[in-house]
C-alpha positions as MATLAB code, in Angstrom:
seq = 'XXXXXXXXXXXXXXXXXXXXXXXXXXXXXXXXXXXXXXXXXXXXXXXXXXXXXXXXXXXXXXXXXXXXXXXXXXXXXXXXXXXXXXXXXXXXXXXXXXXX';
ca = [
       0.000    0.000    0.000;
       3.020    2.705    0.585;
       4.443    1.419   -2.346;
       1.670    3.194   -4.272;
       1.939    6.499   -2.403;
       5.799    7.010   -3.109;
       6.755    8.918   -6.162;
       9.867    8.274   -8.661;
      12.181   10.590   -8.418;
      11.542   11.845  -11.761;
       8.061   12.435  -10.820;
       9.369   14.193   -7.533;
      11.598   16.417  -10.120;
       8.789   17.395  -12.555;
       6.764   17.865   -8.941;
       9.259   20.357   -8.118;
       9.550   21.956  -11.247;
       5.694   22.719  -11.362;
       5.660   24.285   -7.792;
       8.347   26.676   -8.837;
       6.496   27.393  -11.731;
       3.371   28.123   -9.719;
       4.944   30.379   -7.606;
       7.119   32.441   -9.799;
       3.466   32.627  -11.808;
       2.010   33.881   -8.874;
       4.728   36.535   -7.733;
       4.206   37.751  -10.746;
       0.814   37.685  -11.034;
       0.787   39.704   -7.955;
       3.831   42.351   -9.159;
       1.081   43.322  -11.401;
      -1.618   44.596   -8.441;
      -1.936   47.796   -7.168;
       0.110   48.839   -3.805;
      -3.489   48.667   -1.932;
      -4.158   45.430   -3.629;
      -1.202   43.862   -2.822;
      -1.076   44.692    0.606;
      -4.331   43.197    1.243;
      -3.826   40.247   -0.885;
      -0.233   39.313    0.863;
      -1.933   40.321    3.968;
      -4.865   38.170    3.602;
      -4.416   35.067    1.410;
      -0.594   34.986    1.678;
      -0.059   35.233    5.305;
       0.271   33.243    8.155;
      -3.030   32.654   10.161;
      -1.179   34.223   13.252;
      -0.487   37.549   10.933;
      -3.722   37.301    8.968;
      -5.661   40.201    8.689;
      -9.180   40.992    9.061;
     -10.960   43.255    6.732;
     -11.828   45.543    9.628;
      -7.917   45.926   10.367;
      -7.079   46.231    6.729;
      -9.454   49.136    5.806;
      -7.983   50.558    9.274;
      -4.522   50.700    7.469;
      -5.755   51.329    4.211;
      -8.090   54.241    5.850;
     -10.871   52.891    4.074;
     -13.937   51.155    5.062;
     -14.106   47.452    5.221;
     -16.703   47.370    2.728;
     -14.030   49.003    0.402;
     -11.321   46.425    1.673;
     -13.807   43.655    0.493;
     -14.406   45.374   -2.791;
     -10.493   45.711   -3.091;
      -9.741   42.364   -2.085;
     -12.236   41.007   -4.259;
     -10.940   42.834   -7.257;
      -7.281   41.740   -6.569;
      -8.534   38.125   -6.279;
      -9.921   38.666   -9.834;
      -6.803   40.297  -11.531;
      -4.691   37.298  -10.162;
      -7.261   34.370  -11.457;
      -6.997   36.172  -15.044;
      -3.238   36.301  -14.561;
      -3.221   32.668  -13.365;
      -5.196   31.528  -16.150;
      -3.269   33.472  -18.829;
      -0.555   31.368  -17.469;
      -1.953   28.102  -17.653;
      -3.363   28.947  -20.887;
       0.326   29.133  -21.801;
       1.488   26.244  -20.293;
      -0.822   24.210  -22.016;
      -0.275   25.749  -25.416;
       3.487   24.785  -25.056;
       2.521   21.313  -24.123;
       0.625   20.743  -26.435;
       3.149   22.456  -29.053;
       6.071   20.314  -27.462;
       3.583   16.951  -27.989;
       2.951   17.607  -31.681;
];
């Protein structure tokens, strides 16, 4: 049964590879926000739970309500699935160009 949980270590590799990929996708993808946007965003989804914060707190720092935090933080959330999915998108496209 453990025998079918381990992975080759040419799986682990490609593994790898893909979760550096991810990330540099996403610190890019995130180079691309707004200062306000990417405060809230790193403050928000990226944090720790122990330095998480709560809208309240964020439109405290921001000086803005935390109705406008939400509407920021929902925006930024939007802007980074499009850039996520541009990137995917070309992921795909060189698979697929690399499997022809």
């Amino acid at each position: 049964m453990l025998s079918s949980l381990s992975v080759s270590p040419e799986d682990a590799v490609l593994l790898r590879e893909q979760q550096i990929g991810v990330t540099a996708a996403v610190a890019r993808a995130v180079s691309h926000l707004d200062e306000r946007e990417r405060f809230i965003v790193e403050r928000r989804v990226m944090a720790h739970d122990e330095e998480r914060l709560t809208l309240i707190e964020i439109g405290r720092v921001l000086r803005v309500s935390r109705e406008r935090a939400r509407q920021l933080e929902e925006r930024a959330l939007r802007k980074l699935k499009a850039a996520l999915k541009r990137h995917s998108a070309t992921i795909d496209s060189r698979a697929h160009r690399s499997a022809a």
